[in-house]
PLY file of the C-alpha trace (Angstrom):
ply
format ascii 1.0
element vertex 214
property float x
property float y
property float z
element edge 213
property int vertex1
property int vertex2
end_header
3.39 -20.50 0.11
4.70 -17.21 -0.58
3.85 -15.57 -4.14
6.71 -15.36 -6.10
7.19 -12.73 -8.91
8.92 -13.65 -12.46
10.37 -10.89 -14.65
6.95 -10.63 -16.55
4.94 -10.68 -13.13
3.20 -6.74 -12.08
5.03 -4.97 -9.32
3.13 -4.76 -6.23
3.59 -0.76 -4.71
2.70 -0.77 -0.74
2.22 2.38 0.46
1.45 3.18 4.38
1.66 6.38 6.22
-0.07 7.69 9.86
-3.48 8.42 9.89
-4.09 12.26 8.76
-0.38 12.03 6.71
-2.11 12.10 3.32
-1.91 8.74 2.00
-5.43 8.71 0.58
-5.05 11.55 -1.34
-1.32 10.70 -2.54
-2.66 7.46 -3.97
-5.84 8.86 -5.37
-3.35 11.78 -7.16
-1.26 8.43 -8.53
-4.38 6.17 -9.93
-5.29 9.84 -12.03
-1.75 10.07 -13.57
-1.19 6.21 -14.26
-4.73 5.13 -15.25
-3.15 1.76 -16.25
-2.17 1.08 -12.01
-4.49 -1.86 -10.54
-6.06 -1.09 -7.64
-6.28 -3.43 -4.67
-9.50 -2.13 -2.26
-9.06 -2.90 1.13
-11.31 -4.43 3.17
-12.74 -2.82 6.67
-15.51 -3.18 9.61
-15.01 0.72 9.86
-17.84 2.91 9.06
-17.46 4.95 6.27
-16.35 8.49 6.38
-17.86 11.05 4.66
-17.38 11.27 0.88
-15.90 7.51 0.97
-17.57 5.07 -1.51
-18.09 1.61 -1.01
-15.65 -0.40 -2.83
-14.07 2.54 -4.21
-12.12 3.24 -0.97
-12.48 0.56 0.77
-15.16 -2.73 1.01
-17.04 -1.68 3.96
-18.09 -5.81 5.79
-19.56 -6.44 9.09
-17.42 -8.20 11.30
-18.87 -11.55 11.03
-18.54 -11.23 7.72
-14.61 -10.29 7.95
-13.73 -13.07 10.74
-15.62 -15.64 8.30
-12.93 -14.51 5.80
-9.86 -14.60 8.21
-11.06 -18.65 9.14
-11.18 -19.45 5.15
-7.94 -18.37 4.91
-9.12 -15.67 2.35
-6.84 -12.67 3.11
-3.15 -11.88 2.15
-2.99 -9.86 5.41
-5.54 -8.48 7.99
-4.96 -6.70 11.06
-6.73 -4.65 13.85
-6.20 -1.26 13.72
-7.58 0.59 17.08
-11.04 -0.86 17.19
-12.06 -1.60 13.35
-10.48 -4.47 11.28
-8.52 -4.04 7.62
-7.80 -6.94 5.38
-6.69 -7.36 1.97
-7.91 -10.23 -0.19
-5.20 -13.06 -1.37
-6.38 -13.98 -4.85
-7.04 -10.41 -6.63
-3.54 -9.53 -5.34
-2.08 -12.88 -6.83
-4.73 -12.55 -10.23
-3.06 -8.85 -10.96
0.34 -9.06 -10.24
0.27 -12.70 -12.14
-1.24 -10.83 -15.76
1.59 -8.84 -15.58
-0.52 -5.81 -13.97
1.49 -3.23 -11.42
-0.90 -2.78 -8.38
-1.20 -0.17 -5.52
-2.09 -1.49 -2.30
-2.42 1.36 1.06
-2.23 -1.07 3.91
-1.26 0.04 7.78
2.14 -0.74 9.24
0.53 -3.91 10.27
-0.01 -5.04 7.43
3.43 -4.64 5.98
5.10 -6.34 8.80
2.79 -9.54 8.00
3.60 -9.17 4.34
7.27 -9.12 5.28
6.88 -11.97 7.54
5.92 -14.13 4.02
8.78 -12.54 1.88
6.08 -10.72 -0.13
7.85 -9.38 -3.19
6.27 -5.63 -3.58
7.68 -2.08 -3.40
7.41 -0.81 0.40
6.86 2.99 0.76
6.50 4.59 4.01
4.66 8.50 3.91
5.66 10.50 6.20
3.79 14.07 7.77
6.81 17.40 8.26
6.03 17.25 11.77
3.88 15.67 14.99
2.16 19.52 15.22
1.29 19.26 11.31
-0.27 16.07 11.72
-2.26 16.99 14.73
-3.05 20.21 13.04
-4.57 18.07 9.85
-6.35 15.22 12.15
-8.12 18.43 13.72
-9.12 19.50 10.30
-10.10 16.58 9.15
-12.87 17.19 11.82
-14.01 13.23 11.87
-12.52 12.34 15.06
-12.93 13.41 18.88
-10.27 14.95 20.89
-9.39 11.49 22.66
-9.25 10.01 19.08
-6.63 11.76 17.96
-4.58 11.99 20.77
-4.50 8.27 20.50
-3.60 8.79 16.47
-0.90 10.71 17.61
0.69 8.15 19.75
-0.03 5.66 17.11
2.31 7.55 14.99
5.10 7.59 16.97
5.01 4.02 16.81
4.48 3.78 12.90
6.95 5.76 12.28
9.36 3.77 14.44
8.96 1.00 12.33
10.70 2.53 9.13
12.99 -0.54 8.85
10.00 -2.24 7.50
10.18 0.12 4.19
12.15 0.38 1.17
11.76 4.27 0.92
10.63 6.90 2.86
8.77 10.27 2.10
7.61 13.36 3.69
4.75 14.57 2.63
5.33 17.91 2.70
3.08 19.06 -0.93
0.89 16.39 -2.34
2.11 16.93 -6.20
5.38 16.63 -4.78
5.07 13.28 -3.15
3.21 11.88 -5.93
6.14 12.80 -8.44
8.75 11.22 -5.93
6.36 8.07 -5.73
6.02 7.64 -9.71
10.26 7.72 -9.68
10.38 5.05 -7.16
7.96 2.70 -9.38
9.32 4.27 -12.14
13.14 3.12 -10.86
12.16 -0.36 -9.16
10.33 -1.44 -12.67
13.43 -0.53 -14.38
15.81 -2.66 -11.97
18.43 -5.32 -13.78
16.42 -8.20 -12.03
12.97 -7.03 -12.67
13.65 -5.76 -15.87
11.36 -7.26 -19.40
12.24 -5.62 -22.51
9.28 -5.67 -25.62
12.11 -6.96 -27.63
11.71 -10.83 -28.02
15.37 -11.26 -29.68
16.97 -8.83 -26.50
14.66 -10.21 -24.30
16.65 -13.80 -25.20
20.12 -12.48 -24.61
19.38 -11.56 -21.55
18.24 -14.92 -20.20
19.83 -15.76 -16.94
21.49 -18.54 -18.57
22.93 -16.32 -20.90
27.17 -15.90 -20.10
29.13 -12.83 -20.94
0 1
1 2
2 3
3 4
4 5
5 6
6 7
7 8
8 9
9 10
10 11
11 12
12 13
13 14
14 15
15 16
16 17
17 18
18 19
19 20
20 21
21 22
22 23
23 24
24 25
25 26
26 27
27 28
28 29
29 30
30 31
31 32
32 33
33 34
34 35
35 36
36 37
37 38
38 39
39 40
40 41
41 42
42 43
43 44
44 45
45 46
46 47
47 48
48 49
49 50
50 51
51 52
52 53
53 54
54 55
55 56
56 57
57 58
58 59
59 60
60 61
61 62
62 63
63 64
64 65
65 66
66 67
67 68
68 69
69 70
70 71
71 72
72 73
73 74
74 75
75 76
76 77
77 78
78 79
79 80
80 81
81 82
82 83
83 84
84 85
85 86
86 87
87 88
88 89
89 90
90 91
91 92
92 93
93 94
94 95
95 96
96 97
97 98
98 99
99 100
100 101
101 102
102 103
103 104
104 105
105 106
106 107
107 108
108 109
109 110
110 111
111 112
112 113
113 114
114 115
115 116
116 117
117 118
118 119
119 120
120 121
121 122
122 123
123 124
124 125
125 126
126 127
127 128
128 129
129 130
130 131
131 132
132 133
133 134
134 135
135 136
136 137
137 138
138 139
139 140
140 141
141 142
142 143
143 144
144 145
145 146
146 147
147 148
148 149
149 150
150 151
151 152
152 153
153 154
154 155
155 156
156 157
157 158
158 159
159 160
160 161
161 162
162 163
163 164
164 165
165 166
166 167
167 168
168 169
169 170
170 171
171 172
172 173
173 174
174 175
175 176
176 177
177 178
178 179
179 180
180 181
181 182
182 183
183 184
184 185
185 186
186 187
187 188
188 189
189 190
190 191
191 192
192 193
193 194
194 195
195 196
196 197
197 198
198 199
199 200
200 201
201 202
202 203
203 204
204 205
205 206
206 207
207 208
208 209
209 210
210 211
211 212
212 213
């Protein structure tokens, strides 16, 4: 059944981008300036990358261990992404967002389709790079991943970004500080929507029951 979100419910902020587009660092800039934002670690059969910390930036699991998951029905969404699978658990999302906590949750384009797909009520952000020769330029500094590899990033890309329907916004990266101050305006915005909107106020908070007539 598909989680749905009351007016006291957390807002759910699902942010994707291509591989080398910055997303890691964008959301790492956005957990320092809003301490209070839950944090939804992925899970992945991927190796970790230098610097990356287990459970930090992702939950690093064999894949025996992942499929066992996927067969209990234990993740919101999973996908394969090239040769390594990503998942993201079901009941931390639902825990969060139900004590009224906002979460940010990176997930691939994959992943947002499938969370689409079940009418997932969160805040869809696509990240964009300022061009195909900037992104190849930043894979190759990145200097994790073989010729071949990021070739086949590269054409990944294409695709990802061809699937912008799937998004409420979309950014382009173009200076981290700058993203992450358009990003805090779009949670900033959503959060202060006429739907989603809870006032502290218990006596304004009653007036503007649904019930309510004008």
């Amino acid at each position: 059944m598909p989680l749905k979100l009351t007016s006291t419910d957390g807002l759910a902020l699902i942010v994707s981008a291509p591989s080398g587009t910055g997303k890691t660092t964008v959301c790492g800039k956005l957990r320092e300036l809003l301490p209070e934002l839950g944090i939804k670690v992925s899970h992945t059969t991927r190796n970790p990358r230098t610097g990356e910390v287990d459970g930090v930036h992702y939950h690093f699991i064999d894949t025996k261990e992942f499929q066992e998951g996927v067969d209990r029905g234990d993740f919101l969404e999973w996908a394969q992404v090239h040769t390594d699978l990503y998942g993201t658990l079901r009941q931390p999302v639902e825990e969060q967002l139900s004590q009224g906590r906002d979460l940010l949750m990176e997930l691939d384009v994959q992943g947002v389709a499938s969370l689409r797909e079940q009418n997932f009520p969160g805040i869809f952000v696509l990240i964009l790079p300022p061009s195909l020769p900037e992104l190849e330029r930043r894979l190759v500094h990145r200097a994790t991943e073989t010729p071949e590899k990021i070739a086949r990033r590269l054409e990944t890309a294409k695709t990802e970004i061809a699937r912008y329907p799937l998004y409420d916004y979309v950014v382009t990266n173009h200076v981290v500080e700058d993203t992450v101050q358009t990003m805090m305006a779009i949670l900033h915005a959503e959060k202060h929507r006429s739907t989603r909107y809870c006032p502290d106020n218990e006596e304004i908070r009653s007036l503007m029951d649904p019930g309510i007539k004008t």
